[in-house]
C-alpha positions as CSV (number, residue, x, y, z in Angstrom):
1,X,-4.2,0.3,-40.8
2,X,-3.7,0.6,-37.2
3,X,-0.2,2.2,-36.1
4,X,0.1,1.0,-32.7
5,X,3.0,1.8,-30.5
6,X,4.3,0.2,-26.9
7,X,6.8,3.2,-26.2
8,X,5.2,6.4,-25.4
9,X,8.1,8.5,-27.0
10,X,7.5,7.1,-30.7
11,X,3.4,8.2,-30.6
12,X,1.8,10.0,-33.3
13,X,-1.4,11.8,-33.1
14,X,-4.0,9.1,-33.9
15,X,-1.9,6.0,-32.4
16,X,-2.7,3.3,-30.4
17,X,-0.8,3.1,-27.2
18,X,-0.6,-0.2,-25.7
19,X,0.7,-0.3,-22.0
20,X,2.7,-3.4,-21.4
21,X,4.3,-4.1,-17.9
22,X,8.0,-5.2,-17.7
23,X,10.4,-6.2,-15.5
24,X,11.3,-2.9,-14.8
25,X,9.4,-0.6,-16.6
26,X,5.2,0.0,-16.6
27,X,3.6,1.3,-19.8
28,X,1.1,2.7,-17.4
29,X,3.2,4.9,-16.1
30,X,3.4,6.4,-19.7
31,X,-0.2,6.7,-20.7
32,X,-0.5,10.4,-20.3
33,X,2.4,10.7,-21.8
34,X,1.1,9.0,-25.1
35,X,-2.2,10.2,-24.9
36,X,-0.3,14.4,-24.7
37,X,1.6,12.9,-27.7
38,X,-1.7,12.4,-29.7
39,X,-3.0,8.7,-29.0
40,X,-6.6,8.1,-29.7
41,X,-6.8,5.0,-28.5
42,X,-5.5,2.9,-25.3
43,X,-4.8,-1.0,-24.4
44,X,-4.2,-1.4,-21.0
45,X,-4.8,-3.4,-17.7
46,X,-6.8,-0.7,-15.7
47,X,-7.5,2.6,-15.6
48,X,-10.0,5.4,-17.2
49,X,-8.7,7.7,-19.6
50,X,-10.2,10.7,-22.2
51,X,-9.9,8.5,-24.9
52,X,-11.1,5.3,-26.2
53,X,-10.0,2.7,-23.6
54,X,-10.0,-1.4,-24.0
55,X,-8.9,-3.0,-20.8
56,X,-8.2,-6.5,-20.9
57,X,-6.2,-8.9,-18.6
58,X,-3.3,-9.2,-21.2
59,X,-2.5,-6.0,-23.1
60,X,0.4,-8.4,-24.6
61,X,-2.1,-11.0,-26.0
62,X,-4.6,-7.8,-27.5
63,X,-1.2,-6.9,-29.3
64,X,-0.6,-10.5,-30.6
65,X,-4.1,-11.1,-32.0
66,X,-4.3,-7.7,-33.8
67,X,-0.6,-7.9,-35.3
């Protein structure tokens, strides 16, 4: 089972963080954050990080299809 997690502060070493943009917060802005916290893997619009890294136009639709 995947344990996948949109808020940075609730990560566990070997989540997956996936950064969602809102209306006034971007989960890019907290990808370091998870990734210090322990995430292994990253869902995201854009960007290049140490660990495993999908990018995809819709980090929100990734999260619906693997719920």
């Amino acid at each position: 089972m995947i344990n996948i997690k949109t808020n940075s502060r609730k990560v566990k070493p070997g989540d997956t963080f996936v950064a969602i943009k809102g209306f006034t917060v971007d989960g890019h802005d907290y990808i370091e954050d998870a990734i210090k916290a322990g995430a292994t893997k990253i869902v995201c619009e854009h960007g290049e990080y140490q660990v495993e890294t999908i990018i995809t136009p819709s980090p929100e639709e990734w999260l619906k299809e693997t719920l």
